[in-house]
Backbone as CSV, one residue per row, in Angstrom:
resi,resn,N_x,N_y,N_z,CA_x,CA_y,CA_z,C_x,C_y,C_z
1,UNK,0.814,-1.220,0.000,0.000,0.000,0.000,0.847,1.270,0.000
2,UNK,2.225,1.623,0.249,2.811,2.538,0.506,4.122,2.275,-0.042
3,UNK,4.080,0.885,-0.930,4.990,1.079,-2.092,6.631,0.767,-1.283
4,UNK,6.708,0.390,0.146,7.708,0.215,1.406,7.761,-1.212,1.492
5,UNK,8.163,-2.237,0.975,8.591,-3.538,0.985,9.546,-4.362,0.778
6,UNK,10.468,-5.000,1.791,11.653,-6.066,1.968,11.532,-7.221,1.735
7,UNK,12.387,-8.271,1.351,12.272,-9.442,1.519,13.435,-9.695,1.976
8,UNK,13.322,-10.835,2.834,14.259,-11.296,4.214,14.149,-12.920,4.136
9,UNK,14.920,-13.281,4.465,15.198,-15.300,4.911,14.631,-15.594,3.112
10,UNK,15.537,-14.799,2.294,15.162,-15.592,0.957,13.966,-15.788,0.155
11,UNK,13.065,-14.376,0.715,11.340,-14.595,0.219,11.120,-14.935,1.229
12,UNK,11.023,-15.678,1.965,10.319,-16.065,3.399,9.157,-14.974,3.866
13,UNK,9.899,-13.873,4.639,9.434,-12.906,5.238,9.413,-11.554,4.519
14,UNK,7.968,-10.834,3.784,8.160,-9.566,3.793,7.626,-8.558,4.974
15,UNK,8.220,-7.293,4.958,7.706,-6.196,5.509,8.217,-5.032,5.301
16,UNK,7.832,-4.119,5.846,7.981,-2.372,5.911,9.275,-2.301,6.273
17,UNK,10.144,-1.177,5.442,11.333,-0.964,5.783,11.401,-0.193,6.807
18,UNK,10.227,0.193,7.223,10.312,1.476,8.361,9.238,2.010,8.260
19,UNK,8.313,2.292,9.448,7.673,2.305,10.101,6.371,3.707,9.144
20,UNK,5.102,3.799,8.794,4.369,4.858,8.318,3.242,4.989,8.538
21,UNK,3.034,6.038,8.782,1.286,6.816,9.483,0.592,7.451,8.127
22,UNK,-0.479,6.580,7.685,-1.426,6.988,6.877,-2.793,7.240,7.147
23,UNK,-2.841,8.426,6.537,-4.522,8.936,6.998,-5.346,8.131,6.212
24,UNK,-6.587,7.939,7.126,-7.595,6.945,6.467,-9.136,7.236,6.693
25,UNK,-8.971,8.200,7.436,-10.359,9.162,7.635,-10.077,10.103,8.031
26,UNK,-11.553,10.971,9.076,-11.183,12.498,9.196,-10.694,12.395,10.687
27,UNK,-10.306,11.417,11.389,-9.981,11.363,12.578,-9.456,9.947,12.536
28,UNK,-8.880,9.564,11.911,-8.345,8.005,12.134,-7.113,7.358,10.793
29,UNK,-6.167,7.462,11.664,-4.736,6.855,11.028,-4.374,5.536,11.448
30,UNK,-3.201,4.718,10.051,-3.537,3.515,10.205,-1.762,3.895,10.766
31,UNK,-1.179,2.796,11.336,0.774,2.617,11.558,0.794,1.750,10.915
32,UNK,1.869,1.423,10.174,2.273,0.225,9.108,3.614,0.145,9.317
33,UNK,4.297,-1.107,9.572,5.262,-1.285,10.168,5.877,-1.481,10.983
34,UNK,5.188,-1.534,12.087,5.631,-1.943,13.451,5.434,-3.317,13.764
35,UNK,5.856,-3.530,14.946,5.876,-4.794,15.409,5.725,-4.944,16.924
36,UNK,5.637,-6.491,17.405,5.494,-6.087,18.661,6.555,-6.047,19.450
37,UNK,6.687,-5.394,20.781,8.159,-5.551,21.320,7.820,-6.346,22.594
38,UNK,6.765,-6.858,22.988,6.173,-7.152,24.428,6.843,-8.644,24.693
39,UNK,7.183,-8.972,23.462,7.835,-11.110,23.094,9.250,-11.064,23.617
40,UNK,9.621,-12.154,24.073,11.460,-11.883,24.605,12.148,-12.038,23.651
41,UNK,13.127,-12.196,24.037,14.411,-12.016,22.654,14.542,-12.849,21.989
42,UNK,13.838,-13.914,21.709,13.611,-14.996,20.973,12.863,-15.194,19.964
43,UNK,11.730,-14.506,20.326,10.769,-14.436,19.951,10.747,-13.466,18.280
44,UNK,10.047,-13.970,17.009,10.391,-12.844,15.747,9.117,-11.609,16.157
45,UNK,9.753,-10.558,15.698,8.507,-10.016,15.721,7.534,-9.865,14.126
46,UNK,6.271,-9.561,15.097,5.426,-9.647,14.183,5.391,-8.169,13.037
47,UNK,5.692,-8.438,11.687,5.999,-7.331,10.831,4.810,-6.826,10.083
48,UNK,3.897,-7.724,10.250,2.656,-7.176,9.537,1.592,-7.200,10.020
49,UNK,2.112,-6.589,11.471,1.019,-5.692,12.465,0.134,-4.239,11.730
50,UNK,-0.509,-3.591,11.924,-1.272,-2.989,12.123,-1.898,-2.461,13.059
51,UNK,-1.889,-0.800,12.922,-2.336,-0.698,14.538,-2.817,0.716,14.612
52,UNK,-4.134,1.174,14.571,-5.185,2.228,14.156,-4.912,3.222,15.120
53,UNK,-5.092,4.174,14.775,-4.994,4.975,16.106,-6.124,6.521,15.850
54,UNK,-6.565,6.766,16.652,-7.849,7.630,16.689,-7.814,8.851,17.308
55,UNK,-7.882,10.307,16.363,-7.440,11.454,16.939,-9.233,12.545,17.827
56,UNK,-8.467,13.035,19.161,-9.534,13.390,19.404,-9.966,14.882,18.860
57,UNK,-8.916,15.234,18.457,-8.764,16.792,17.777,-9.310,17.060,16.902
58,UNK,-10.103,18.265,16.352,-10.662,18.657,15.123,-10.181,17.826,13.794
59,UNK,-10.765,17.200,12.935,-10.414,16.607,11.945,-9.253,17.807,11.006
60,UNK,-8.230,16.683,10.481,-7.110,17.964,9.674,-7.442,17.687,8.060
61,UNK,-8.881,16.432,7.516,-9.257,16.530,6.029,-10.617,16.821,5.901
62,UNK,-10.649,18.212,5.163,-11.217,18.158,4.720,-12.916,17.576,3.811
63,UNK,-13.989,16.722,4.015,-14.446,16.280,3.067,-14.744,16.692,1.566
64,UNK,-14.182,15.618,0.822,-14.798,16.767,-0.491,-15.822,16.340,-1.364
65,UNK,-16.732,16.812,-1.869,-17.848,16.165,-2.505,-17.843,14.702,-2.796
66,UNK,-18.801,14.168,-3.162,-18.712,12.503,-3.861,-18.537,12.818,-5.320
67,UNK,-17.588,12.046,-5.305,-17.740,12.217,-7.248,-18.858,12.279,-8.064
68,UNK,-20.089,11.803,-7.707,-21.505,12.389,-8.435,-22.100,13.332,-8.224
69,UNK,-21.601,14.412,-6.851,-21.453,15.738,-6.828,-21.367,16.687,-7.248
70,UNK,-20.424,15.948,-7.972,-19.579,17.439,-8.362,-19.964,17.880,-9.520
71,UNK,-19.233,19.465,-10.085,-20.245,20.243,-10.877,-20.165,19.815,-12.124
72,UNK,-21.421,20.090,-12.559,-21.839,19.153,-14.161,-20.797,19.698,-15.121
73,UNK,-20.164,20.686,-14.897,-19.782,21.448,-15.973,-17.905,20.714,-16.057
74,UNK,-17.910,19.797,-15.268,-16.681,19.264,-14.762,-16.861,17.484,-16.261
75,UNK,-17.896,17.334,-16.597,-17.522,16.357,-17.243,-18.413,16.840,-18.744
76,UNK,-18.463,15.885,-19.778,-19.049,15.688,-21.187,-20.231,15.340,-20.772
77,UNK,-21.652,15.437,-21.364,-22.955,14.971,-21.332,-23.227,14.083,-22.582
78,UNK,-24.231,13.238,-22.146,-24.891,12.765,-23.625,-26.738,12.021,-22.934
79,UNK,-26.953,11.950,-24.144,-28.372,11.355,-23.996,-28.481,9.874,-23.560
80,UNK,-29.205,9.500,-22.853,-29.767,8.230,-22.467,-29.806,7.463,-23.985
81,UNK,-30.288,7.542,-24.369,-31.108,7.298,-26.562,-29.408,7.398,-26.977
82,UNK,-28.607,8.315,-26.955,-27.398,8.061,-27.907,-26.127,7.306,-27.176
83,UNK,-26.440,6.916,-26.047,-25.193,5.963,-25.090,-26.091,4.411,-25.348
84,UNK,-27.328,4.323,-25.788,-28.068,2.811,-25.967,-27.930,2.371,-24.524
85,UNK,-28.362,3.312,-23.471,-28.597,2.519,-21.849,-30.036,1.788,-22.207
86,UNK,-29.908,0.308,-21.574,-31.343,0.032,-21.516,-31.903,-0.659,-20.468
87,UNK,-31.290,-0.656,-19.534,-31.831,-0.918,-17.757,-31.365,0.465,-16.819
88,UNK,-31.825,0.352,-15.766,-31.675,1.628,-15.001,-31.743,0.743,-13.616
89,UNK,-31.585,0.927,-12.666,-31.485,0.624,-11.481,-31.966,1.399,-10.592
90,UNK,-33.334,0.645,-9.805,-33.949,1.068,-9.147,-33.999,0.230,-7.736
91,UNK,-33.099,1.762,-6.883,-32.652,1.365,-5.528,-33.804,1.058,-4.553
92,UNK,-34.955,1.163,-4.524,-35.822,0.908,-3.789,-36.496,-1.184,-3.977
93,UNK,-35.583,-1.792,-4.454,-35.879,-2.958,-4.749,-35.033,-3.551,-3.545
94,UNK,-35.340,-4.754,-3.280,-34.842,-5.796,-1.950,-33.299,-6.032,-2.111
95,UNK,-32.650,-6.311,-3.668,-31.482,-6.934,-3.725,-30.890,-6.344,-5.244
96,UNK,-29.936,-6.119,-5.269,-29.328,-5.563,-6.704,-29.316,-6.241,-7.809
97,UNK,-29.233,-7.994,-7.604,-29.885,-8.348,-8.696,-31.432,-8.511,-9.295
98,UNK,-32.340,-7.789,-8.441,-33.677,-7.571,-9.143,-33.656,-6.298,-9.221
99,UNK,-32.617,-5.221,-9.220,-33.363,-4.084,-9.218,-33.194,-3.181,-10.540
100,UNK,-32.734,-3.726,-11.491,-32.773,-3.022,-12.730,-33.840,-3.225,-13.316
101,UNK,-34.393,-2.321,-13.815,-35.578,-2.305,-14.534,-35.663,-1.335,-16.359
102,UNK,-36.468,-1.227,-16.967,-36.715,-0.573,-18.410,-36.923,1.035,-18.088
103,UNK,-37.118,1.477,-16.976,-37.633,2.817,-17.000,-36.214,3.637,-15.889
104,UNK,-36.155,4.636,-16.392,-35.343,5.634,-15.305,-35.871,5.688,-14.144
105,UNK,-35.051,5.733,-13.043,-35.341,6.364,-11.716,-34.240,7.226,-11.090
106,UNK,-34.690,8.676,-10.746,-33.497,9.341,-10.570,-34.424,9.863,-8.884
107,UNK,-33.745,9.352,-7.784,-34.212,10.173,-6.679,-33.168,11.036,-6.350
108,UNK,-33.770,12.350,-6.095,-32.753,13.309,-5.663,-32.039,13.966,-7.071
109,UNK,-32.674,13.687,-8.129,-32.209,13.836,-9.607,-31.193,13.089,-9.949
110,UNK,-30.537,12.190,-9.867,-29.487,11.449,-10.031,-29.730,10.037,-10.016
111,UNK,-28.785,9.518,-11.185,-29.679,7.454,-10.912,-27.937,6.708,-12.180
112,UNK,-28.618,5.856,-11.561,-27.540,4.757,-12.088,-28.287,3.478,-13.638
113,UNK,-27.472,4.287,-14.754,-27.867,2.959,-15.600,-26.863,1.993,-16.327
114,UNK,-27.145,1.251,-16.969,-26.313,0.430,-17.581,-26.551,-0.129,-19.307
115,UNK,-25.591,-0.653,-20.028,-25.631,-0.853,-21.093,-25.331,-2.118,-21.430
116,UNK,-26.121,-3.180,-21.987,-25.563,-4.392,-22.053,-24.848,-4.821,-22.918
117,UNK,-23.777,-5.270,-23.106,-23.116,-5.700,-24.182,-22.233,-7.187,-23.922
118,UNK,-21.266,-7.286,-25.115,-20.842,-8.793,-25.286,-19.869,-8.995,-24.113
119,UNK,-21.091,-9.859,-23.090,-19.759,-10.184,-21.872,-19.302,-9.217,-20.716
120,UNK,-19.991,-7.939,-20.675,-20.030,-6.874,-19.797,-21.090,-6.240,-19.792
121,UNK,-20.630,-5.054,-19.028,-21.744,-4.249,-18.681,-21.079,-2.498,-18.381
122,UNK,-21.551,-1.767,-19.143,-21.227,-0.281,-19.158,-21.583,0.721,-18.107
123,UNK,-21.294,1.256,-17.638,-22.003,1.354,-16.416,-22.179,3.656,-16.546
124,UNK,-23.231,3.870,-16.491,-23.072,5.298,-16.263,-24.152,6.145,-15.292
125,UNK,-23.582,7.481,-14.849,-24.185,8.243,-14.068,-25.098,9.083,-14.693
126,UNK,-26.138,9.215,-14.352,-27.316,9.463,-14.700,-27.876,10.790,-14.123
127,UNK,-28.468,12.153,-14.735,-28.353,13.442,-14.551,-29.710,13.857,-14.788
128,UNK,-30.438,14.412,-13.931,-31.386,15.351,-14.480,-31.252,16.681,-14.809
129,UNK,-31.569,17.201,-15.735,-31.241,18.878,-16.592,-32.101,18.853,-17.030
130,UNK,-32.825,20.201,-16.802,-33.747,20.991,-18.071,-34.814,19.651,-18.812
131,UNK,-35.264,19.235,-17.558,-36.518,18.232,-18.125,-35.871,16.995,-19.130
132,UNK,-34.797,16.436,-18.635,-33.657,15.375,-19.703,-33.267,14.871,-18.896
133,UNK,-32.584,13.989,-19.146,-31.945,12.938,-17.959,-30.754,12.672,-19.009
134,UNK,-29.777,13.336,-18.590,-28.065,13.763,-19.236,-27.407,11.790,-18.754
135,UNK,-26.719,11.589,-19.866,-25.936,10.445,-19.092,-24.274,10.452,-18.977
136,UNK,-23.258,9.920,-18.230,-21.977,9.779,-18.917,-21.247,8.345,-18.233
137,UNK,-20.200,8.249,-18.804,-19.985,6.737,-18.423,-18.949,6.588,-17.039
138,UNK,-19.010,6.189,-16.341,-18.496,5.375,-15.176,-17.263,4.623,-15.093
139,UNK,-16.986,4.447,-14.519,-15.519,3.199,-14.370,-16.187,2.120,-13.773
140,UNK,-15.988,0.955,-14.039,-16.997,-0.362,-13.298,-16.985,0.119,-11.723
141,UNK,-16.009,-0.214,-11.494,-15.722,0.249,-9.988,-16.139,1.001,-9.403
142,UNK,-17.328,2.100,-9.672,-17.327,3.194,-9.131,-19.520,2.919,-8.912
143,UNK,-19.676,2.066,-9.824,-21.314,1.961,-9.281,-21.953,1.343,-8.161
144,UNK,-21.294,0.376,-7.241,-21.607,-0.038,-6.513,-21.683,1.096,-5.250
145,UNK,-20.997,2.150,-5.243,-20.598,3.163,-4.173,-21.892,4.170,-4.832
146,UNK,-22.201,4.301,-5.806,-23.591,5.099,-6.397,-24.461,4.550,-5.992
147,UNK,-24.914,3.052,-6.173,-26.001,2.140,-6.145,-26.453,2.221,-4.296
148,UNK,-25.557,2.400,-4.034,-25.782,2.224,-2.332,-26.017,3.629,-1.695
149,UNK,-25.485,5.086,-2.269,-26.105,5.942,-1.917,-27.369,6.402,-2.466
150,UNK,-27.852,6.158,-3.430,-29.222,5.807,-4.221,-29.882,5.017,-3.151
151,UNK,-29.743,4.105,-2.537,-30.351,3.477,-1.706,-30.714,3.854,-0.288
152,UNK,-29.419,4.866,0.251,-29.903,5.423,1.318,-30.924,6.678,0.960
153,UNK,-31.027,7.223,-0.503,-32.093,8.372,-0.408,-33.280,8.000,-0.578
154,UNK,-33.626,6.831,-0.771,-34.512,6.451,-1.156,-35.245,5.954,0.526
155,UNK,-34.636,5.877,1.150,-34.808,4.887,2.611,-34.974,3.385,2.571
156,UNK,-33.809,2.746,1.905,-33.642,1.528,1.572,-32.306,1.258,1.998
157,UNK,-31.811,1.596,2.629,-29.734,1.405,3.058,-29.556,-0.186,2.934
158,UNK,-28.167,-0.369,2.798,-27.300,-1.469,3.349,-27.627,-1.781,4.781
159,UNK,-27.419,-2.811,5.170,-27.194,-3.046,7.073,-25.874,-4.032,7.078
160,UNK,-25.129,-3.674,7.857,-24.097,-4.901,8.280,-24.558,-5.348,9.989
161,UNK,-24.489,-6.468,10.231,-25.037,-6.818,10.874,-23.799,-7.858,11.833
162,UNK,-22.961,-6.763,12.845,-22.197,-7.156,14.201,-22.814,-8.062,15.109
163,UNK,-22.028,-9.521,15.089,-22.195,-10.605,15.988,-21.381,-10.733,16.473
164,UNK,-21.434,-10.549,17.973,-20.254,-11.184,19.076,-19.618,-12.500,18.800
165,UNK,-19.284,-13.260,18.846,-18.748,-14.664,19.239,-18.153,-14.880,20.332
166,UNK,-17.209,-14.224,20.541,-16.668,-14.361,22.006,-16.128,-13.073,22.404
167,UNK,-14.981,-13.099,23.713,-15.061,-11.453,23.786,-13.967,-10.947,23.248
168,UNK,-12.944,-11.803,21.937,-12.026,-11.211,21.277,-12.496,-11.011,19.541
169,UNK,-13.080,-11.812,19.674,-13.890,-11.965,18.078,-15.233,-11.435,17.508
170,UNK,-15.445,-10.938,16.660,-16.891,-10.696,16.144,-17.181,-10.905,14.822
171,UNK,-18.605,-11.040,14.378,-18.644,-11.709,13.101,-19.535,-10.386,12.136
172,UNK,-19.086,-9.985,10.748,-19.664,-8.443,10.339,-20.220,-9.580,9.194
173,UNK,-21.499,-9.710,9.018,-22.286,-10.121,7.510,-22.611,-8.800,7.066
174,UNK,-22.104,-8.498,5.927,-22.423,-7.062,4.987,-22.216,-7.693,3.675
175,UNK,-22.707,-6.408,2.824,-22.248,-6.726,1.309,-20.861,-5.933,1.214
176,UNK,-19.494,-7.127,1.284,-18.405,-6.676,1.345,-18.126,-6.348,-0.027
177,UNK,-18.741,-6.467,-1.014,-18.637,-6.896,-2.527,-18.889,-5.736,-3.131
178,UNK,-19.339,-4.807,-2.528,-20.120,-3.666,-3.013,-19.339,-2.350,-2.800
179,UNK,-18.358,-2.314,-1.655,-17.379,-1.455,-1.227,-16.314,-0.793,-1.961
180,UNK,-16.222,0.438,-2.387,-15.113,1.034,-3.019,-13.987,0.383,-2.523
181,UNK,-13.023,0.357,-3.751,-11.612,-0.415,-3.750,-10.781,-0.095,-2.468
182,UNK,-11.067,1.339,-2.305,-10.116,2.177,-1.136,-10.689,1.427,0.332
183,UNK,-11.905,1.282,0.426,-12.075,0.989,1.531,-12.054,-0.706,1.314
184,UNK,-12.379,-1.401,0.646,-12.340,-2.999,0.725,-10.842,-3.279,1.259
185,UNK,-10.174,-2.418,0.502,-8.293,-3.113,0.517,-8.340,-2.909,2.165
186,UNK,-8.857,-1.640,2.772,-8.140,-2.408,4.399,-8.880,-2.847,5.319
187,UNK,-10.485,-3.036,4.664,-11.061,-4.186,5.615,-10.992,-5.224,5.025
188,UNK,-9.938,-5.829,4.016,-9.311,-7.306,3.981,-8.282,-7.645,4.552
189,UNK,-7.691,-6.216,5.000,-6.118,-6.313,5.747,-6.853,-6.578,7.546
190,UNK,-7.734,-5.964,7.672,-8.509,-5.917,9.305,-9.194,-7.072,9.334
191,UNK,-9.706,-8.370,8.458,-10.627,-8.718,8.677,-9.760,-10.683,7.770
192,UNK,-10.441,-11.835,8.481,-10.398,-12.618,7.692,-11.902,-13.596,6.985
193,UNK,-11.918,-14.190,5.783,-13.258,-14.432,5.752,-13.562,-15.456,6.585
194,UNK,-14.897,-15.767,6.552,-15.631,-17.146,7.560,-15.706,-18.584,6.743
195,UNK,-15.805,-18.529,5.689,-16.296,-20.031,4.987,-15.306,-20.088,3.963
196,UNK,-15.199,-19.420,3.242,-14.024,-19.418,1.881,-12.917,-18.472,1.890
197,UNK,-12.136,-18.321,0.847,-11.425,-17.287,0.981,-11.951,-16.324,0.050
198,UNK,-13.056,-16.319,-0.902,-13.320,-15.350,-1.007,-15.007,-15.010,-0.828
199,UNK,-15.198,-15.144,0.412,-16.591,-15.098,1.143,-16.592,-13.376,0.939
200,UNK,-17.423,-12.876,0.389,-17.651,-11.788,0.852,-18.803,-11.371,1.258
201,UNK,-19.166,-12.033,2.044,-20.538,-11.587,3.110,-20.209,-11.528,4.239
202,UNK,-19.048,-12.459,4.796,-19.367,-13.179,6.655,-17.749,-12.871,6.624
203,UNK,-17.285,-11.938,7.458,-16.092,-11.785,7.757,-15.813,-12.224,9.243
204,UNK,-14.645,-12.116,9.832,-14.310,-12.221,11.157,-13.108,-10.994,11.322
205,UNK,-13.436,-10.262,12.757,-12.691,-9.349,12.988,-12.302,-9.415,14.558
206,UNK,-11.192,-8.843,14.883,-11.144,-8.642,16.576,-11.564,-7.611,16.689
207,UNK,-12.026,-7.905,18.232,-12.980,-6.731,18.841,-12.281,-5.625,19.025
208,UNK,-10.572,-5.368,19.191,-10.293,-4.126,18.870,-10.607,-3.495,17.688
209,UNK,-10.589,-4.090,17.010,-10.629,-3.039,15.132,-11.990,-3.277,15.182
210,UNK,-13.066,-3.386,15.807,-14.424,-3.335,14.987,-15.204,-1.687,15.159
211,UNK,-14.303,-0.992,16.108,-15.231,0.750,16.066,-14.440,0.440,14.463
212,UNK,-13.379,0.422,14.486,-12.381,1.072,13.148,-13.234,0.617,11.693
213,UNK,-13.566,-0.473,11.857,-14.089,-0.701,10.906,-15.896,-0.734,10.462
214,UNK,-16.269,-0.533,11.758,-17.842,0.128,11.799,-18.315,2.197,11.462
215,UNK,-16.689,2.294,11.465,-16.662,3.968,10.660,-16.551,3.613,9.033
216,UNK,-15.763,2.973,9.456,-15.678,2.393,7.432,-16.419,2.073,6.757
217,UNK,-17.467,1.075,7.462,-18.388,0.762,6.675,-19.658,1.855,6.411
218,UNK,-19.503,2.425,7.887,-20.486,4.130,7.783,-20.295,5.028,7.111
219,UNK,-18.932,5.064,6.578,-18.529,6.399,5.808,-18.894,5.895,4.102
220,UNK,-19.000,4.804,4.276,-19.625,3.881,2.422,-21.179,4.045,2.331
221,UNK,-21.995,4.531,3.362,-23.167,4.755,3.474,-24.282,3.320,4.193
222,UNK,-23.127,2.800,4.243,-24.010,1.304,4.867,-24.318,1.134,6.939
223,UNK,-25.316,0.741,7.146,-25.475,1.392,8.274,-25.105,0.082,8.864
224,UNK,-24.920,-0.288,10.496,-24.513,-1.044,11.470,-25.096,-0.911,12.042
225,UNK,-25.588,-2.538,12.798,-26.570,-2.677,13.741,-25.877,-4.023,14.671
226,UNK,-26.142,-4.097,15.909,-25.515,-4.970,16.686,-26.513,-6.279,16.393
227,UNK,-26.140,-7.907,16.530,-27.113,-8.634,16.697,-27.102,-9.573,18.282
228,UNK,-27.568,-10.041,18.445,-27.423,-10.678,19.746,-26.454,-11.618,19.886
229,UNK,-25.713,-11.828,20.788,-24.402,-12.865,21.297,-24.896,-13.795,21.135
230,UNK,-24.036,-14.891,20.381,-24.005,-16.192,20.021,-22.745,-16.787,20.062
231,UNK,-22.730,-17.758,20.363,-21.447,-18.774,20.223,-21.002,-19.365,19.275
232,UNK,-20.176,-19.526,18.339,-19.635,-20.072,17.199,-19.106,-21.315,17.268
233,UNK,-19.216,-22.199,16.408,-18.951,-23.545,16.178,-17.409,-23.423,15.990
């Protein structure tokens, strides 16, 4: 992530050449590179620790708009009819694979459509102007983070849903799948999956990193709710 990587015992062991504080919200930095020192002298230390740390001071970033924010005059327009969109996605449906439909839906003037073609899917942001619905195209990557704030205006959100297991462990079922790249990459570094390795519903986290990562998932627009203590097999 910071482009800072050794290899030691022949490939064996990588890590950080030295030690770095990256901002990762408006009050919360990650350390990369450390290790522990608490083990005796025998003991290796651990190099691909992680270890969050949380400021109580006025935030020092800024927020800056969401990229579907920002001002129209910042990208190219075109018509719905001359991009050939022919589903639209309508966030008020139960699950994302039923919710595309033939007709536009823009709540809040803004909506998400798509274009089908050989083996993919085109993906663009969707504009209301002057009685038109303006379109332009997307990066794949970037609709799932639309699709889910579409969903909170609508009063339809995400839920991730925090289960105790014991009192070092907890279990987060969310749609991990749906998460901008920026934020997935370090709740895969915070988190391991439950059934596969690439489960992305049912993670496992320690109970230190779960505020850390219950801001993360809040700042993606997906909301958190506790469920009742259970014991794990």
């Amino acid at each position: 992530m910071v482009g800072d990587i050794i290899s030691e015992n022949n490939g064996g062991t990588y890590r950080c050449s030295s030690r770095h504080t990256i901002q990762i919200g408006n009050d919360l930095q990650a350390l990369l590179g450390v290790y522990d020192t608490t083990g005796n002298d025998t003991s290796l230390p651990i190099s691909g620790m992680m270890l969050s740390k949380r400021e109580q001071a006025e935030p020092r970033i800024k927020c800056d708009p969401e990229w579907w924010n920002l001002p129209r005059e910042y990208y190219a327009w075109s018509s719905c009819s001359d991009e050939g969109i022919n589903e639209y996605a309508d966030p008020s449906r139960k699950s994302v694979r039923d919710c595309w439909t033939s007709k536009p839906v823009l709540p809040d003037g803004i909506g998400l459509g798509r274009r089908r073609e050989t083996h993919k899917y085109t993906y663009f942001l969707l504009h209301s102007h002057q009685n038109t619905i303006e379109a332009r195209i997307i990066d794949n990557y970037r609709w799932p983070s639309l699709y889910t704030h579409l969903r909170n205006i609508v009063g339809n959100p995400y839920w991730a849903d925090v289960e105790k297991l014991d009192d070092a462990h907890s279990r987060i079922e969310a749609p991990f799948s749906l998460l901008p790249p920026e934020t997935s990459r370090w709740l895969d570094f915070m988190t391991w999956p439950e059934k596969t390795p690439d489960d992305c519903v049912f993670r496992i986290i320690r109970t230190e990193l779960l505020k850390t990562a219950t801001d993360m998932l809040e700042s993606c627009g997906i909301k958190v709710r506790n469920s009742k203590t259970c014991q794990s097999n």
